[in-house]
N, C-alpha and C positions, 0 to 999 in steps of 0.2 A: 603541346606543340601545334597540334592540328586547330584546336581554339585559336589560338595568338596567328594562325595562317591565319582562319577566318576572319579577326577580324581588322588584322593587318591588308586583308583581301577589301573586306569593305572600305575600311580609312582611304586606299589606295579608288576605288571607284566613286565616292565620294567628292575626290578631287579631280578626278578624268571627267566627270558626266556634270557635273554641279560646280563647277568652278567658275562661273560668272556670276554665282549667287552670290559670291564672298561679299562685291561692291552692290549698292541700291542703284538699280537701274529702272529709268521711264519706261513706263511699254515701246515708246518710241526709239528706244536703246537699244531694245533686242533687234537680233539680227531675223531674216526671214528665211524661208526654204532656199528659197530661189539663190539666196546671196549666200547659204551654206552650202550648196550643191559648185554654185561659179570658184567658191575659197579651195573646195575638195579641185577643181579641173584647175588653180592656178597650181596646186603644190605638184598636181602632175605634170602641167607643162615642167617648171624646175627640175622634176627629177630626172626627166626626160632630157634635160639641156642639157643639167650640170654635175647627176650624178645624185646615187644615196646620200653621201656623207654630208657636200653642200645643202642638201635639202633640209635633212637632220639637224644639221645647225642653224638655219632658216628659221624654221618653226621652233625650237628652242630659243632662241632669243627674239622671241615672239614676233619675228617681223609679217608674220601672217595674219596676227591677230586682229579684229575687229569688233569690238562691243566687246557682247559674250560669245563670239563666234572664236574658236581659235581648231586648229587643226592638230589632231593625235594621230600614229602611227603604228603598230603592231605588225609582229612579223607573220606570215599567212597563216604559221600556225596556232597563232595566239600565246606562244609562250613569251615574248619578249617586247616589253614594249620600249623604242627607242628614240621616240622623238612626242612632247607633247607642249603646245605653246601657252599653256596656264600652269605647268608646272614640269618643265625641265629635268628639276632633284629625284624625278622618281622614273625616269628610265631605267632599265634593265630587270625590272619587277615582272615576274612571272602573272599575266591577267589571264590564263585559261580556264580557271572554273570561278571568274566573277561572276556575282549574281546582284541583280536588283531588287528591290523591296520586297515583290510578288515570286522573289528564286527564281526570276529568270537568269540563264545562263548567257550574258549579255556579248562576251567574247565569243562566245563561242557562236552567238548569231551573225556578230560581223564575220566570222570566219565562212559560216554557210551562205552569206550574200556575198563574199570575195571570192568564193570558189565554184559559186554555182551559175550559169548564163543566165544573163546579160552580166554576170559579173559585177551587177553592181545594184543598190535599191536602198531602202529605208528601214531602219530599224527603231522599235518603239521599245520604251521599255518607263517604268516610275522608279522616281529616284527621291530621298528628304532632303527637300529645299535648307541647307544647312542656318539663311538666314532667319527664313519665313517658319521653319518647321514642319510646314504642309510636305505634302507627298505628289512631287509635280511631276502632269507626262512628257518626257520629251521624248524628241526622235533623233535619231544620227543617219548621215547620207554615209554610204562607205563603199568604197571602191577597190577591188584590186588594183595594186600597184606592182608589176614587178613582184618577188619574192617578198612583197609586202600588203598591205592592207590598209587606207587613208582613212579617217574618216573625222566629219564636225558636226555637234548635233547643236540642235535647236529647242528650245523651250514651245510645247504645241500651245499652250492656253496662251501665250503671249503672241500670236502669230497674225495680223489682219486677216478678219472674218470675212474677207473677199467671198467664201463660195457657202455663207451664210444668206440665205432670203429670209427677209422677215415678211408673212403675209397678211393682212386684215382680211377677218372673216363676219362671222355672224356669231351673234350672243346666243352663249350656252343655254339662258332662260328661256327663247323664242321659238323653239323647236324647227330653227328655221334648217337649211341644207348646208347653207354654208361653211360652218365648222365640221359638219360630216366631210365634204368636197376637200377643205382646208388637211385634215389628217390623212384622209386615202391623198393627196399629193407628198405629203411626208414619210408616208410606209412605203409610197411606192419608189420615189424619186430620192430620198437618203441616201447618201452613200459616201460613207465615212468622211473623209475632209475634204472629197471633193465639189461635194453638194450635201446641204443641209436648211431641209424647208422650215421655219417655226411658223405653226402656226400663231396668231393673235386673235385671241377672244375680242371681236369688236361691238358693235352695234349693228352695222349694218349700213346699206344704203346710202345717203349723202355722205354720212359720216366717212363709212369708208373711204369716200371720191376724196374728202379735207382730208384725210388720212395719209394718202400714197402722196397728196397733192404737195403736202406740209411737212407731216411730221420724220424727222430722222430714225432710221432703221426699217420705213417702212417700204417696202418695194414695188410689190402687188399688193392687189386685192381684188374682192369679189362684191361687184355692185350690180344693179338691174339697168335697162337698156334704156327706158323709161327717165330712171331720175337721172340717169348722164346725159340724157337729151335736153332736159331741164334746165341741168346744169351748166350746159353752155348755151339755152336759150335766155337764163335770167344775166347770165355775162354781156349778152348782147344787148340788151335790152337798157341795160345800166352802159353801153356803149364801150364794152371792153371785149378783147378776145382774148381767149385763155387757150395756149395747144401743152400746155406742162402735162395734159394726161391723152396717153394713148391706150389701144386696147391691143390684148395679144392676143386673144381670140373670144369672139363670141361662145355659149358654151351650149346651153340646156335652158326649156324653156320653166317656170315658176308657175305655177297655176294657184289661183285664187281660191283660198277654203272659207268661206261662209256659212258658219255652226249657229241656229238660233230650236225653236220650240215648232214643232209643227203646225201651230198658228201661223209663224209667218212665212207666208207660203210664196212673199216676194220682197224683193228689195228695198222697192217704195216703200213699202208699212215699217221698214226700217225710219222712216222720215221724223226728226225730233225725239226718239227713244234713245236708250244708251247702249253704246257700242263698245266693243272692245276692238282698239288699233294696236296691240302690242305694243313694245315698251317704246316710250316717248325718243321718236329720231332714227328709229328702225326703218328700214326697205319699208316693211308692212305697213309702219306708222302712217309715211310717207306716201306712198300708193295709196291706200287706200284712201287720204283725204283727196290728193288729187283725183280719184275715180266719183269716190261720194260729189263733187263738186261738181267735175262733167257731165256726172247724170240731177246732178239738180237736185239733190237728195244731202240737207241740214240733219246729223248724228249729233247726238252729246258724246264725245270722245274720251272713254277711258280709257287708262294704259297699266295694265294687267300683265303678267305669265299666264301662258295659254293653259296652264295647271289648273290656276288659279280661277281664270274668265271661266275656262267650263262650269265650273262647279256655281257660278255666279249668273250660270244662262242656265242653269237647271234650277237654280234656288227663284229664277224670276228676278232678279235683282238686275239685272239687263238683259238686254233684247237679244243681241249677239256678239259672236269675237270672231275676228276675221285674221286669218293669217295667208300669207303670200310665201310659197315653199314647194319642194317638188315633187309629187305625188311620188309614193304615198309617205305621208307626214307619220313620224311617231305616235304624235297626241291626238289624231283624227284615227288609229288605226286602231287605238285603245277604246273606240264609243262603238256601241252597238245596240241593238233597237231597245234594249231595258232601258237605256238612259233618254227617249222621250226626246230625243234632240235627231235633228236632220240636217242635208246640207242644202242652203238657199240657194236655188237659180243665181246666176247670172247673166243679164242680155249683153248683146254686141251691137251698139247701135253707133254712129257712123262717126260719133265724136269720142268713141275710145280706139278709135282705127289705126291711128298713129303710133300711138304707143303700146297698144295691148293686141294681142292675139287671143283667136275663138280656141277655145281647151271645151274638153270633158272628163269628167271623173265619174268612173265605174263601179259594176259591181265586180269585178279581178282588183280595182283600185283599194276599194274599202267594201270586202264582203260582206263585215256586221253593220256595216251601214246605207250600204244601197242593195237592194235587191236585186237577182237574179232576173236579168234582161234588162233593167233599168240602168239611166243614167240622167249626170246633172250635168248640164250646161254651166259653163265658168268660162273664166277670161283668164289669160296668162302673160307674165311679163317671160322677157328673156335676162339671163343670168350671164353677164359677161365679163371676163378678168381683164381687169388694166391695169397698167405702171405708170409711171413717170417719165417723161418724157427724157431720160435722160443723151446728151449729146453724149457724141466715139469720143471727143476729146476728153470726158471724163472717164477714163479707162477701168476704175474701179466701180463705180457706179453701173456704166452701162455694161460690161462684162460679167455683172452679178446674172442682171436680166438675160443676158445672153445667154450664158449656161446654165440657167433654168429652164430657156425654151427650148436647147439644144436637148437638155433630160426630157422634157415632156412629152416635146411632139413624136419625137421615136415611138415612146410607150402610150401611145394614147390608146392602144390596143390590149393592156393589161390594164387600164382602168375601167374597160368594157367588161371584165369577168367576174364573176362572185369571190368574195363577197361585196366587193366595192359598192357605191348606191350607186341603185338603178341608172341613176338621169344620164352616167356618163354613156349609157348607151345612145343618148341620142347627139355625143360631140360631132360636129363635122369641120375639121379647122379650118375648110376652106371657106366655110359659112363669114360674109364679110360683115361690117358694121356700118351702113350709110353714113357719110357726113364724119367718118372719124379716120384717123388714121392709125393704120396699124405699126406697133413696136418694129424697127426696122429690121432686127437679128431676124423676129419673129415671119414678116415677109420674106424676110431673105433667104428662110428654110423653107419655104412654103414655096419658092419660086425656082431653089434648087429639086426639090422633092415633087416639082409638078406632073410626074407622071407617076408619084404612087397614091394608094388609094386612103386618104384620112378618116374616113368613115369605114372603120373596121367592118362593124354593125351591119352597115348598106351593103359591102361587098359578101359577107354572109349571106345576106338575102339572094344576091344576085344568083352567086354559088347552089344555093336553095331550086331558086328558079330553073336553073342553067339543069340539074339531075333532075327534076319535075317533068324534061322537053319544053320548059315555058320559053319562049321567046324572052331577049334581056334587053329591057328599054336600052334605048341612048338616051344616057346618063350627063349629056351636052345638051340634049333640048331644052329647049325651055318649058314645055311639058313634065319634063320628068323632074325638072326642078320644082314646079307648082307640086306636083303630087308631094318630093319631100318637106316641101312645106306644111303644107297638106296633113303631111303623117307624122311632123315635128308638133303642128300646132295640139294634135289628135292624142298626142303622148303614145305613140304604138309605135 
């Protein structure tokens, strides 16, 4: 007997929970949260007007119904079920120890969201897609009603990926920061079907800018300050303006690594030898032919894995490999004085001014590779995240963006901690972008939020200062502004 309940129990949830699987439905078919929570508040107005009974027979001759959306009824204690609009014939069936795939006890979790405050929420549960086979998640909205219990659920995997961001980042071969930056925003900022970041394995660099600019799914991404300036100087130039890409905040600065053989002791002697620019279309690619150019300095250009180049600058088989990332690099942090290799200078002379910022890398930067007291002068780009320019009137589009910056700028203060990378110590969102415009949401938090402090980091210090007796700059000077520049360019 208690078998034949069992599986008279399941036949019976089968048809409560999976009953719009009977017919083939477009994903455009299925119904949404939003439009299952409004069907749940129309059968309460009705019950509320006209009464159980009228309602009961409502949703029994399915006049509730829409798509695969239909409304079921149970009484508060789960023993009686009396009204459902995908199958009528099976009212008065006792559902309080149903379970779904996983032995969840499915009535009995509407019963605990109908009787517990707010009365009312979302329950999840897997159920066998009786068409497909598969094992699909859905969820049900359920509401007390009265000495009853409403509820309509919803197929999750069918549901508009509205609070999905897709992001471009940087290629896993490059050792670049990107894809690091790209995953510490999805550990951080995940949160179940409210927000969900994927990162994207990119290239990097231009690419990404055609990426966010063009391609569908893509949202964000993560490009240098450098090639987006470029990028709407070659627009102009060919007599067009392009504003489809804004920026949502500047981020952290990139510093140039230049690994060759202790012969070459400078840049120039790089001139007509072979180089490593990483993989062909990259940030690094990129930069660095623009930097090689402005200093007047012809490379033969190879395009290597930074794995790969090292081992090809110690065998002599090129001169150097040059990567552009944020100190400190995985694959520079891996060389130390047995491998015969060093980091080359870099100057700052008055035609990388525009684009590049004066850096140095240390010995705390790379111990096995610069000495105690010593350092090398480098150049560094800035790392900035942009979108698409998308317009309010595309509500699903710009609403993505929106509750992404709405999650990030909060927590910019939990990307500052370990283990996170470093560089997010040096964010400051107020840090602007000349010449661009910023994502509107992304202003418009920044402009609500103007008397709290973005730079976690800086207010530490202040803090720091403040139990020392030190005097606390004003952090409105423009003094104190050159100094964080200062100590942004400096990487400290």
């Amino acid at each position: 007997m208690r078998a034949a309940a069992v599986i008279c129990s399941a036949l019976v949830l089968g048809a409560l929970l999976a009953a719009s699987s009977i017919l083939p439905l477009q994903a455009a078919e299925f119904g949404t949260r939003e439009e299952a929570v409004a069907m749940v508040k129309r059968v309460q107005e009705k019950f509320k007007k006209d009464g159980p009974e009228a309602t009961f027979r409502a949703i029994n001759s399915t006049a509730f119904n829409d798509r695969d959306l239909y409304p079921w009824v149970h009484t508060i204690d789960g023993t009686l079920h009396v009204a459902n609009g995908a199958f009528p014939g099976i009212r008065g069936k006792n559902l309080h120890d149903m379970r779904d795939q996983d032995g969840k006890f499915t009535t009995q979790d509407f019963m605990r969201i109908a009787t517990t405050p707010p009365y009312h929420g979302w329950s999840d549960f897997r159920w066998k897609n009786p068409q497909t086979g598969s094992i699909d998640d859905k969820s049900a909205w359920v509401e007390r009603m009265g000495d009853y219990l409403v509820g309509v659920g919803i197929y999750k995997g069918e549901q508009p990926n509205k609070n999905t961001i897709g992001l471009i980042s940087g290629s896993p071969n490059s050792d670049d920061t990107y894809l690091q930056m790209a995953y510490d925003l999805a550990d951080v900022l995940n949160d179940g079907d409210n927000l969900r970041i994927l990162p994207i394995a990119g290239i990097g660099g231009p690419r990404n800018i055609r990426d966010v600019r063009y391609v569908r799914g893509v949202d964000i991404g993560l490009t240098q300050t450098n090639i987006l300036n470029n990028f709407r100087r070659s627009n102009e130039r060919l007599g067009q303006f392009d504003d489809k890409i804004v920026y949502i905040a500047k981020l952290f600065n990139e510093e140039i690594h230049l690994v060759a053989k202790p012969d070459i002791t400078s840049i120039a002697q790089l001139k007509g030898l072979k180089v490593n620019l990483d993989a062909r279309g990259s940030g690094t690619s990129y930069s660095m032919r623009d930097l090689f150019n402005a200093l007047g300095i012809d490379v033969q250009e190879v395009s290597l894995s930074q794995v790969e180049a090292i081992e090809k600058v110690k065998s002599g088989e090129i001169a150097a490999t040059a990567l552009i990332a944020g100190k400190p690099v995985r694959s520079m942090s891996k060389l130390g004085s047995g491998d015969g290799l060093h980091l080359v200078p870099i100057p700052y002379p008055k035609q990388l001014q525009d684009d590049y910022l004066p850096a140095t890398l240390t010995h705390d930067d790379y111990p096995d590779l610069i000495a105690p007291g010593e350092s090398v002068n480098t150049v560094a780009v800035s790392a900035v995240l942009i979108a698409y320019n998308w317009p309010k009137t595309n509500l699903d589009r710009y609403e993505r963006v929106q509750r992404f910056v709405e999650a990030f700028f909060p927590k910019i203060a939990e990307f500052q901690k370990p283990p996170r990378h470093v560089k997010w110590r040096e964010v400051n969102l107020t840090a602007t972008l000349p010449g661009w415009k910023r994502f509107d949401a992304a202003q418009a938090w920044l402009d609500q939020h103007s008397g709290a402090d973005t730079n976690p980091s800086a207010a530490a210090e202040q803090a720091a200062a403040s139990s020392a007796g030190q005097p606390l700059p004003d952090r409105s000077s423009a003094l104190y502004q050159e100094f964080l520049k200062w100590r942004q360019a400096r990487g400290k």
